[in-house]
Each structure stands twice: as C-alpha cells, then as structure tokens.
C-alpha positions in Angstrom: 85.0 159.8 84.8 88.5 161.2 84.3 86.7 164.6 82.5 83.5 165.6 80.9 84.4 166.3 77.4 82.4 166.0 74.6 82.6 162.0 74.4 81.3 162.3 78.1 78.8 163.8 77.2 77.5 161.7 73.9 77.8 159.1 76.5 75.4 160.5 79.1 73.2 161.7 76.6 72.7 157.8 75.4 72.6 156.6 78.8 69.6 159.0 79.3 67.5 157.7 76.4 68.0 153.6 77.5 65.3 151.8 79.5 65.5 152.5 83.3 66.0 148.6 84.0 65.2 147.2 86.6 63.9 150.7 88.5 63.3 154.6 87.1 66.0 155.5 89.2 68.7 154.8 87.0 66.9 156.7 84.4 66.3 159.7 86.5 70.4 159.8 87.6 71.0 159.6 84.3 68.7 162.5 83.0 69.7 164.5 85.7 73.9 164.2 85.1 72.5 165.1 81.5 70.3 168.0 82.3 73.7 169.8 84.7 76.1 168.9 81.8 73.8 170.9 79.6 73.6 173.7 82.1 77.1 173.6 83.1 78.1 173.9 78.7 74.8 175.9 78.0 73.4 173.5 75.1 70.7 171.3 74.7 71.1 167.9 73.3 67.7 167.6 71.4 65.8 168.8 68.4 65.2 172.1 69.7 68.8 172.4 70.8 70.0 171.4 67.0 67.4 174.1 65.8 68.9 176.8 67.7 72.3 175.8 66.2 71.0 175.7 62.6 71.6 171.6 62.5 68.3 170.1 62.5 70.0 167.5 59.6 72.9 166.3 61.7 70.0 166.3 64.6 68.4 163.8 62.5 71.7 161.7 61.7 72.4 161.9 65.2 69.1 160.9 66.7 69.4 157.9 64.5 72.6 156.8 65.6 71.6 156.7 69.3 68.9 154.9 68.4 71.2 152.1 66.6 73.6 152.0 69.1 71.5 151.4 71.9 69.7 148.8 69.5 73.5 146.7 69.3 73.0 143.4 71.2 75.1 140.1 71.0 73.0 136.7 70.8 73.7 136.5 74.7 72.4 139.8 75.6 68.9 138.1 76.9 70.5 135.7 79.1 70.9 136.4 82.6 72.8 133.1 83.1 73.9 130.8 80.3 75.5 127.8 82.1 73.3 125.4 80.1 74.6 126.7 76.6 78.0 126.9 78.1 78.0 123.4 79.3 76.1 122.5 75.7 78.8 124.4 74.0 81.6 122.6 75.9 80.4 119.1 74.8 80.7 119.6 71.0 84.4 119.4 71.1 85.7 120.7 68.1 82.4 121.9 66.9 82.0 124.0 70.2 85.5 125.4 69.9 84.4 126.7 65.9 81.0 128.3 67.5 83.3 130.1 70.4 85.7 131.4 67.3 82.6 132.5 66.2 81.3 134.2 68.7 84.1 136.0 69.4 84.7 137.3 66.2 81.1 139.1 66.3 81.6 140.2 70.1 84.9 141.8 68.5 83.0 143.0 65.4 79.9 144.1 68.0 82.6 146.3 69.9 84.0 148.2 67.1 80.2 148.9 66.0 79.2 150.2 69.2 83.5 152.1 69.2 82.3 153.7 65.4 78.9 154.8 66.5 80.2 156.8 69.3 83.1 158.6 67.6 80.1 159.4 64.9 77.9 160.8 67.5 81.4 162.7 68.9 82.2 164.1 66.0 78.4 165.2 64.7 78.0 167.0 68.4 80.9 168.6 67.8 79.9 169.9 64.5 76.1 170.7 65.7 77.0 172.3 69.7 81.2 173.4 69.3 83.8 171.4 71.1 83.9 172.0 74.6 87.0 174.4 75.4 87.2 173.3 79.5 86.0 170.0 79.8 84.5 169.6 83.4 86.0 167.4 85.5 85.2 165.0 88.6 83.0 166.7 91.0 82.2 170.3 89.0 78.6 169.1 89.1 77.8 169.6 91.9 77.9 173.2 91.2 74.8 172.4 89.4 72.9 170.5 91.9 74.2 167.1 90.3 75.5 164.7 93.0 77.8 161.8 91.5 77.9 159.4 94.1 74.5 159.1 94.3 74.3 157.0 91.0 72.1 154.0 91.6 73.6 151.1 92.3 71.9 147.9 90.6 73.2 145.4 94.0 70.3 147.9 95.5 67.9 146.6 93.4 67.6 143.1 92.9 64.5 142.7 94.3 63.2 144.4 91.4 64.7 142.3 89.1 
C-alpha cells in the first residue's frame, strides 16, 4: 500500500464487511487495519459516524454501495477449478471462441463496475468525513497497535478450505 488516502481507506472499510473465508482471521486483520485507520484520521465509517457528520443520506447511499460491490461476481466466481469448462469451451471451435469474446467483454464490463463503485464510495466519503490532508503511509500503523505484516496469509489456511 503505497499511502492510506481516502481510496485506501474505502477499500479497507469493504474488505472489513466481506465474509472471513476460509477462517475469522482475515476478517479480524481486516477490522483491525479499519479500526487504527479510523483512530489514526479520528472518524468512524458507520451510521453513527455519518450522524455525527450530519450525512445520515450519503450513509445510506454509501452503505448500499458496499453492499453492491461486494455483491459483483463473474459466472466463474464459484469455481475453484474450471478445467472441465475450459476443456468443454475449447472443443466448440468457433462457438467456444464467440463464448470467450463473451466472457471477456463482461469480465471487462465487471471491472469497470466494481472501478465506478469505488470512486462513488471515494467521492461520498469524502463529502460525508473530509478528505484526508496527510495520507498515512506504509508502516504509520503501527503507531496505533496495527501490525501489517501480520495479514493472514490464505497458503496458511488450506486446511480450512
């Protein structure tokens, strides 16, 4: 992470509300880098953090973003290995080329959704907490008991898969 700016944080605030797949470690590093941003810039990302600010509408907009974003999936998303579609794929020749064209047109379109939803939830945290004036940068967290090499790693985990 080059600096935590207001993107930065959007970001860690969305990675805090996803699933803690495959263990509630992830979730609890990512809650944690959360909680020391919003110490470190003295807000709260939440409902009572918009109140205070007088934005309980943008909250709203907001809230409902995250919850769209994290809800984007491509039709491959539930596969953990797809070498029988591939292979499938690859034997209808010209047809499997057209589904490929396809499917890259929506990954494409599927990146650009998830690219607009995060300037959105940039732009309405600026307008409901203030742009950050001194972004933090690599490390400044751990002046708020926040360690970032201790993020999970998901190699440490597969047995839990």
């Amino acid at each position: 992470m080059a600096a935590y700016d207001e993107r930065a944080v959007v970001l860690a605030y969305v990675d805090a509300q996803r699933p803690p797949y495959p263990h509630e470690n992830f979730r609890r590093f990512r809650q944690q880098r959360l909680r020391a941003l919003e110490q470190a810039y003295g807000i709260r990302v939440s409902l009572e953090g918009a109140k205070a600010m007088r934005a309980t509408a943008l909250w709203m907009l907001f809230d409902a973003t995250v919850n769209t974003y994290l809800g984007l999936k491509d039709p491959r998303s539930a596969f953990l290995e797809a070498g029988l579609i591939e292979s499938k794929i690859d034997g209808l020749g010209a047809a499997g080329r057209e589904i490929r064209a396809v499917e890259e047109r929506l990954y494409a379109h599927l990146q650009g959704c998830r690219e607009a939803h995060v300037e959105l939830l940039t732009r309405l945290f600026v307008h409901i907490w203030g742009p950050i004036g001194r972004p933090l940068g690599p490390g400044d967290l751990a002046a708020y008991s926040f360690d970032e090499s201790a993020e999970p790693k998901l190699s440490d985990y597969y047995d839990d898969m």
